[in-house]
N, C-alpha and C positions, 0 to 999 in steps of 0.2 A: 478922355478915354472912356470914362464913364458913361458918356452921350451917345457917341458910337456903339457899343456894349449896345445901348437902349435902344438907339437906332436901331440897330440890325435883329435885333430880338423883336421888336414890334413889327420889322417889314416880312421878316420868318415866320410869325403869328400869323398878318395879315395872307401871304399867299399859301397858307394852310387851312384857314377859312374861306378863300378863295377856291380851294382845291377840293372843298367838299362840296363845293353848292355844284348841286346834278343839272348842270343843264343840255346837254348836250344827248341828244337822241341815241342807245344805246343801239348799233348796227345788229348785234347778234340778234337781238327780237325781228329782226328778216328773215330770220332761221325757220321760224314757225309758222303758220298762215293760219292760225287754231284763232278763232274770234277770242277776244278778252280786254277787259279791263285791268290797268297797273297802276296804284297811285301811290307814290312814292317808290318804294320798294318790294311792295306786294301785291301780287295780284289777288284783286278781290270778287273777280268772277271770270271763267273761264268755260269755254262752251265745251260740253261732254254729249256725245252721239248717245251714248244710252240711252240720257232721261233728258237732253235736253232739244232747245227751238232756240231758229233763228227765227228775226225778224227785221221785214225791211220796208221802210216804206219812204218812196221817191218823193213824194208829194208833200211829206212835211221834213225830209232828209232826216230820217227817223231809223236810227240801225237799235237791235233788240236780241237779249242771248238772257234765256231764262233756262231754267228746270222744267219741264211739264206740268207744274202746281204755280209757278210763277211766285213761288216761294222765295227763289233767288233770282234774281235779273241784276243785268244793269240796261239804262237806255240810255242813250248817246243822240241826241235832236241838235241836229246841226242850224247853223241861217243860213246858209247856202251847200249847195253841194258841192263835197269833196272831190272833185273831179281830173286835179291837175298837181301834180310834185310841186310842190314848196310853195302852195298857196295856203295864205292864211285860213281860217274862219273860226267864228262865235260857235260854240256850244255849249250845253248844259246838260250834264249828265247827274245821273241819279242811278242809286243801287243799292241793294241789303246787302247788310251786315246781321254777325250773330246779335246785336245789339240793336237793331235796328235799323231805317232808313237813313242814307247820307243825301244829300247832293249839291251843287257845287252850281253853279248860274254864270254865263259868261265867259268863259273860259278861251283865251285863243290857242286853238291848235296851228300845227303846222301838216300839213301833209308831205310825209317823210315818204312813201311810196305807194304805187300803185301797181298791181300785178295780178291780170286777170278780172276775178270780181272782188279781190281783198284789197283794202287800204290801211295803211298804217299813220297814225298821226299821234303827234307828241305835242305835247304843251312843258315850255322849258318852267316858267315861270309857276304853274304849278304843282312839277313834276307826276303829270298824269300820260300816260299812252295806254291808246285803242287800237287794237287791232280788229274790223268790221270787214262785212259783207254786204255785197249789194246781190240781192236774188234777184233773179226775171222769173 
């Protein structure tokens, strides 16, 4: 009786840790089409019309959302272009924090949607999502 008890309390455990790892592309962030970076659970920069720029560049698949001083950015340098729902690809993004510079090499995202000039893509494995702009 004992074992079972253990059983069943270890398998209870395990699909409760199961239950917290985030991988799964949260749908509401299709709500917004605002440029921004999320990693993990917070976003760590978000494009604001007052004081802020975008930036895009096709030729090194380069998206960019700063402040006017370039005080805060993140950049988002993809290996290929995002171009198609639920294609993978490499990138490596980088951003300030109050504490300094982050960034992350490598990363594969998923492109979760495309609508217009915005793209959204999610990385499960290291729970990061972008939401970017392509200008002409």
């Amino acid at each position: 009786m004992k074992s079972l008890a253990y059983t069943a309390i270890l398998l209870i455990t395990a699909l409760l840790v199961i239950s917290c790892v985030h991988d799964n592309f949260d749908t509401a962030l299709l709500d917004d089409s605002t440029p921004r970076l999320i990693v993990g659970d917070k976003t760590v920069r978000q494009y604001n019309q007052a004081d802020g720029q975008l930036g895009y560049n096709a030729s090194r698949n380069e998206f960019r959302v700063s402040n006017d001083t370039m005080s805060e950015y993140f950049v988002l340098t993809c290996s290929d272009a995002p171009v198609s729902e639920g294609r993978k690809i490499k990138c490596d993004v980088s951003w300030t924090t109050p504490s300094g510079k982050q960034k992350r090499t490598g990363i594969t995202f998923r492109v979760e949607h495309i609508e217009d000039d915005t793209i959204w893509l999610w990385s499960s494995s290291e729970s990061v999502s972008a939401v970017v702009k392509v200008l002409q």
